[in-house]
C-alpha positions as CSV (number, residue, x, y, z in Angstrom):
1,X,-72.7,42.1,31.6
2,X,-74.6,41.5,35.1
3,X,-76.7,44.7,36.3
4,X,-73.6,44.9,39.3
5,X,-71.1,45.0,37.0
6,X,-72.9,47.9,35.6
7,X,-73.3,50.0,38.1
8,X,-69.9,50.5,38.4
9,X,-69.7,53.3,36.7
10,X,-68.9,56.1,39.2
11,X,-67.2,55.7,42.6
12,X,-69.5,56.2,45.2
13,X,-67.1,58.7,46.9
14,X,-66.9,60.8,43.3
15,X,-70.7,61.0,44.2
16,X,-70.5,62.0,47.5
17,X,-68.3,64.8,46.6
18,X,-70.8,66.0,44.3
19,X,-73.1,66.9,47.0
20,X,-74.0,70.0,48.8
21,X,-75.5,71.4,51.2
22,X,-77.7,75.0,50.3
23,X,-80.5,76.3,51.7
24,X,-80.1,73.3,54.2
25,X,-80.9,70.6,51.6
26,X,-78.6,68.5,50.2
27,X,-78.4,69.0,46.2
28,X,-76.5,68.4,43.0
29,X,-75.4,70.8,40.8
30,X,-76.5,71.0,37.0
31,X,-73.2,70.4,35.8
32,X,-71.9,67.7,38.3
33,X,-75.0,65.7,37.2
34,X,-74.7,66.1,33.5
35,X,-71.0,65.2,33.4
36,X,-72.3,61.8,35.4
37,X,-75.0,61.4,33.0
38,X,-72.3,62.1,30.1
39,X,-74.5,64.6,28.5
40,X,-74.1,68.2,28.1
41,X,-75.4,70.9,31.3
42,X,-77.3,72.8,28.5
43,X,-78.6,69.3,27.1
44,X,-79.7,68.2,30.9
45,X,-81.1,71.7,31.6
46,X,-83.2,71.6,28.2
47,X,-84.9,68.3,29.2
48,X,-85.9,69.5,32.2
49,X,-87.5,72.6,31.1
50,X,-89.5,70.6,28.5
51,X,-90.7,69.0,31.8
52,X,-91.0,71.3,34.0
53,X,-93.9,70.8,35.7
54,X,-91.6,67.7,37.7
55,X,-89.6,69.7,38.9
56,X,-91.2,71.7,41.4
57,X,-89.1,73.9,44.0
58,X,-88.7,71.5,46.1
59,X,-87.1,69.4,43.9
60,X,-84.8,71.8,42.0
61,X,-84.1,75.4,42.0
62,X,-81.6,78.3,40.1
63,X,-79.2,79.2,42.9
64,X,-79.0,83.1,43.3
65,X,-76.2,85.4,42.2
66,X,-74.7,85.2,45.8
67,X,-74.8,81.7,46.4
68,X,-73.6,80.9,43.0
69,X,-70.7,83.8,44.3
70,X,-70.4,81.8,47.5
71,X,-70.2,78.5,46.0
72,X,-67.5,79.4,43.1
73,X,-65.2,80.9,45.8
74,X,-65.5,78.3,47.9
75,X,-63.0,76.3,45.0
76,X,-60.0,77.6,43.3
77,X,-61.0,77.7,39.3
78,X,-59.1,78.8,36.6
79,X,-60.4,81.7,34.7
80,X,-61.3,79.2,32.2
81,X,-63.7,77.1,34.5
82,X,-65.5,80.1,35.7
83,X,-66.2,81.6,32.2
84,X,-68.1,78.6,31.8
85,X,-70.3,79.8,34.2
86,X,-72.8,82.4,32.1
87,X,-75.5,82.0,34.6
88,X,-76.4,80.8,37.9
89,X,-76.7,76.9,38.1
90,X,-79.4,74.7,38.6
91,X,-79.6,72.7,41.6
92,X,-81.6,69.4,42.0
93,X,-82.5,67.7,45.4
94,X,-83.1,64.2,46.0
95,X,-86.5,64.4,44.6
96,X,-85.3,66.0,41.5
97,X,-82.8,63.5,40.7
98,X,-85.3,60.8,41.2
99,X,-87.6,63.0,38.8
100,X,-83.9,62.9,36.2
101,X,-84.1,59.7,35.1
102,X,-88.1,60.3,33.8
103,X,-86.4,62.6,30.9
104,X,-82.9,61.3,30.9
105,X,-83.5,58.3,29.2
106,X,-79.9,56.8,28.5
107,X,-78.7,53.5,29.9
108,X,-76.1,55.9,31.6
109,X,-78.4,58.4,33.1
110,X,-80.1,55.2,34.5
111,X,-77.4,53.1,36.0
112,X,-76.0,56.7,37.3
113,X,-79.4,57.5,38.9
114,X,-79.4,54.7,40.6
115,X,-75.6,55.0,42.1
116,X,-76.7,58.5,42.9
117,X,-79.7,57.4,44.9
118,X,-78.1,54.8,46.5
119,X,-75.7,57.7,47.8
120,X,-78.4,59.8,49.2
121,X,-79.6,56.9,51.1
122,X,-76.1,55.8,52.7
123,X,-75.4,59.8,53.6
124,X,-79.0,60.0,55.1
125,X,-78.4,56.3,56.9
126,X,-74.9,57.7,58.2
127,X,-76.5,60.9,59.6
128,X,-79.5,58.9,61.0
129,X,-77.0,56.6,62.8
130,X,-74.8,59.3,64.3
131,X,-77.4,61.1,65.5
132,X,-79.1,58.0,67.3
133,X,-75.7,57.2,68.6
134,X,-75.2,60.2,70.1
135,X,-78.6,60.9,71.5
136,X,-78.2,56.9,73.1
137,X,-75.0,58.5,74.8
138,X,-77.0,61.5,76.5
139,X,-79.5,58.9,78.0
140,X,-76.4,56.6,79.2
141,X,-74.4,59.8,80.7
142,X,-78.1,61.3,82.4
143,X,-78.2,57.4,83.8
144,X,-74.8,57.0,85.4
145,X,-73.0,59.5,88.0
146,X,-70.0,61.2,87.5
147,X,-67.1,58.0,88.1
148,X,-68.1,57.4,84.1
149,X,-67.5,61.1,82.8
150,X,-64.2,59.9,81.7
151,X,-65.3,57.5,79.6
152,X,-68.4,59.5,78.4
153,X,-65.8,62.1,77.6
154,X,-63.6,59.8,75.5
155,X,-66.7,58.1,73.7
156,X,-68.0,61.7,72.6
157,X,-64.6,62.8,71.4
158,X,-64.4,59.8,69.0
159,X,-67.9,60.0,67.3
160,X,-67.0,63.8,66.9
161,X,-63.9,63.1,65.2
162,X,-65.7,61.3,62.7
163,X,-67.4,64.0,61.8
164,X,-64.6,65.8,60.8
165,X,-62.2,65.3,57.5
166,X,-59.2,63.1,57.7
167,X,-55.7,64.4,57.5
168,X,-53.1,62.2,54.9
169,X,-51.8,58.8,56.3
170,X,-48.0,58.1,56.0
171,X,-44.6,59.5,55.4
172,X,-43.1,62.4,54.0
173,X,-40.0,62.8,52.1
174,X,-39.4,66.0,54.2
């Protein structure tokens, strides 16, 4: 089996749903990570108290009572799901998933490092390029008088609409 063939394990989009945005950094959750790692939260969470000292605030952190509030209301869970939750979760940035696969050391927890890295890079890429593309459209519409503010217009409700989720394509039996 080539390395490409093995980095197939997780769709890139199951990734990107994985991540969140609190505190304004973009993190993972304890649990989403162990389940891509195929080991067990309180497994993941024991390696990374062993090792500590690599995991600095920056690169992971227990989310409070409130945000952990905030965060399970934000999806509808069964009684069930939400018992599973004892105490408030860890969260790992970037940095800390990087710092993962130095005490995860499974073939899995490798190949889904690097997927998971590969994520952060393309969000960070799309951001990076949206926001270039809109500050390139400022200069152009600061440039050119007012016969183009129709067109400026148009261009600025497109790259906005990207930004926001997509509604189902096709038919409905209704």
């Amino acid at each position: 089996m080539s390395n490409n063939e093995r980095l197939v394990l997780v769709p890139i989009e199951t990734i990107e749903n994985k991540i969140f945005l609190i505190r304004g950094k973009k993190v993972m959750l304890d649990r989403d990570l162990a389940v891509l790692y195929g080991v067990k939260t309180q497994a993941l969470n024991q390696a990374v108290k062993r090792n500590l000292r690599r995991f600095p605030e920056d690169f992971m952190f227990r989310l409070t009572h409130t945000e952990a509030t905030n965060w399970i209301s934000q999806f509808v869970m069964s009684k069930k799901q939400r018992m599973g939750i004892r105490r408030q979760p860890y969260v790992f940035t970037e940095q800390g998933v990087a710092m993962l696969s130095s005490v995860l050391k499974s073939e899995r927890a490798i190949d889904v490092n690097i997927q998971i890295m590969r994520t952060f890079t393309k969000l960070r890429e799309m951001l990076s390029s949206n926001h270039l593309l809109r500050k390139k459209l400022e200069e152009l519409e600061k440039k050119y008088d007012s016969h183009f503010k129709v067109i400026f217009d148009v261009i600025k409700q497109l790259v906005t609409e990207e930004d926001r989720p997509k509604g189902k394509l096709g038919f409905s039996a209704d």
